[in-house]
C-alpha positions as CSV (number, residue, x, y, z in Angstrom):
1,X,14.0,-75.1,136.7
2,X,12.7,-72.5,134.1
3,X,12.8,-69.2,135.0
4,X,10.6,-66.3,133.5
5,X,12.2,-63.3,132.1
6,X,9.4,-60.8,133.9
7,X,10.2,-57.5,133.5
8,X,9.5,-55.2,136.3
9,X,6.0,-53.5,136.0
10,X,6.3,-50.1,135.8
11,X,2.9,-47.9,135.9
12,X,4.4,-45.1,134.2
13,X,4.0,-46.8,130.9
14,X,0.1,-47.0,131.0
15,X,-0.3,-43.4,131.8
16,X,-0.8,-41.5,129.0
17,X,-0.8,-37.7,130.0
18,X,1.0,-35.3,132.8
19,X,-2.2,-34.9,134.7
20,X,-2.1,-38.8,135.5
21,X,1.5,-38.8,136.4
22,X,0.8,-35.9,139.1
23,X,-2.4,-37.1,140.1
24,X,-0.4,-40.2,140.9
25,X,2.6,-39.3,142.6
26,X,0.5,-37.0,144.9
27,X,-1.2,-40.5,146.0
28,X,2.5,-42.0,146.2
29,X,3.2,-38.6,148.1
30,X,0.3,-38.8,150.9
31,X,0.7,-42.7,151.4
32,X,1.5,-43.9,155.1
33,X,4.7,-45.4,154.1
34,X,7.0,-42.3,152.6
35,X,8.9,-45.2,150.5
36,X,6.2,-45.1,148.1
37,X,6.8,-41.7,146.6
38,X,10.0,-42.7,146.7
39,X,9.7,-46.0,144.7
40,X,7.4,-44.6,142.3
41,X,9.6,-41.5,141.6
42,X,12.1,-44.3,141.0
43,X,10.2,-45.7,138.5
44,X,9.7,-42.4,136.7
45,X,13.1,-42.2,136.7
46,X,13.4,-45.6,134.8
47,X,10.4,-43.8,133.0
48,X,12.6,-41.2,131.4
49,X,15.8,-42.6,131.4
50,X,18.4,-43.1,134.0
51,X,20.7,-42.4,131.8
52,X,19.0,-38.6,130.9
53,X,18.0,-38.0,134.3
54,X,21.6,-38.5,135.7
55,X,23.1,-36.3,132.9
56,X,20.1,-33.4,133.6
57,X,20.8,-33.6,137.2
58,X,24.4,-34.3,137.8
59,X,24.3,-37.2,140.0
60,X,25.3,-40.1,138.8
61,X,23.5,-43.4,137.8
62,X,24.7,-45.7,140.3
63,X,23.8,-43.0,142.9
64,X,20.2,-42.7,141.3
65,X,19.5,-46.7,141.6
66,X,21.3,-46.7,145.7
67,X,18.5,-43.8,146.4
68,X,15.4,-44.4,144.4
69,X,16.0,-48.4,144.0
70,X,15.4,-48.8,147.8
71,X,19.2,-49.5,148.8
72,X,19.7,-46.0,150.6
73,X,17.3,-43.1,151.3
74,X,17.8,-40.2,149.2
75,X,18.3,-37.2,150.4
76,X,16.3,-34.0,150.0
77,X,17.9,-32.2,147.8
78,X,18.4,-35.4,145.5
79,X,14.9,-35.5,145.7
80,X,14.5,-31.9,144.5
81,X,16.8,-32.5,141.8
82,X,14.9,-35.0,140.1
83,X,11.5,-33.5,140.8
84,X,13.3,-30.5,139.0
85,X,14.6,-33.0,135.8
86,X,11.6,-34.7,135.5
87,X,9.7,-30.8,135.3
88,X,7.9,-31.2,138.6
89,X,7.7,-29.2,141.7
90,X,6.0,-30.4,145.0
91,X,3.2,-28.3,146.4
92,X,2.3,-28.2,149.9
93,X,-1.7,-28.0,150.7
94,X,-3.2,-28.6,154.0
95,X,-5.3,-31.5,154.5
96,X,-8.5,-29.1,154.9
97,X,-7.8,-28.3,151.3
98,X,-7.9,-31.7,150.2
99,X,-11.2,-32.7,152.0
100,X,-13.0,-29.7,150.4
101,X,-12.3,-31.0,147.3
């Protein structure tokens, strides 16, 4: 049997400025299903560079894959760390905001 060599798609690399990237975690962020933020801040992890996200936030690697490779749920405050490495910062609006829009 042949087998493909696929690598994972990751639609990070198709976005081309910071506006896309937050436009589209704040979809990830607002999904039913709070595993998609949490996948898709995974693969902006892979984005970057597990290697520099672990060194700018402390944790280490194999921790990073566990919590944002869908093996474990991270925690808050590993979640805040990598928001904070990647130069991000959650914002809280309430959903009469976003309808006005």
């Amino acid at each position: 049997m042949k087998h493909n060599n696929l690598s994972e798609f990751n639609p990070f690399d198709y976005m081309e400025t910071q506006a896309e990237i937050e436009a589209f975690l704040n979809e990830c962020l607002v999904d039913e299903d709070p595993n998609t933020f949490v996948e898709a801040l995974g693969l902006l992890i892979k984005k970057h560079g597990v290697t520099d996200i672990s060194q700018a936030t402390g944790l280490n690697r194999e921790s990073l894959y566990k919590s944002f490779g869908g093996k474990v749920k991270p925690k808050f405050d590993t979640v805040v760390k990598v928001l904070r490495a990647l130069d991000l910062n959650l914002e809280f609006v309430s959903d009469n905001h976003l309808s006005a829009t």
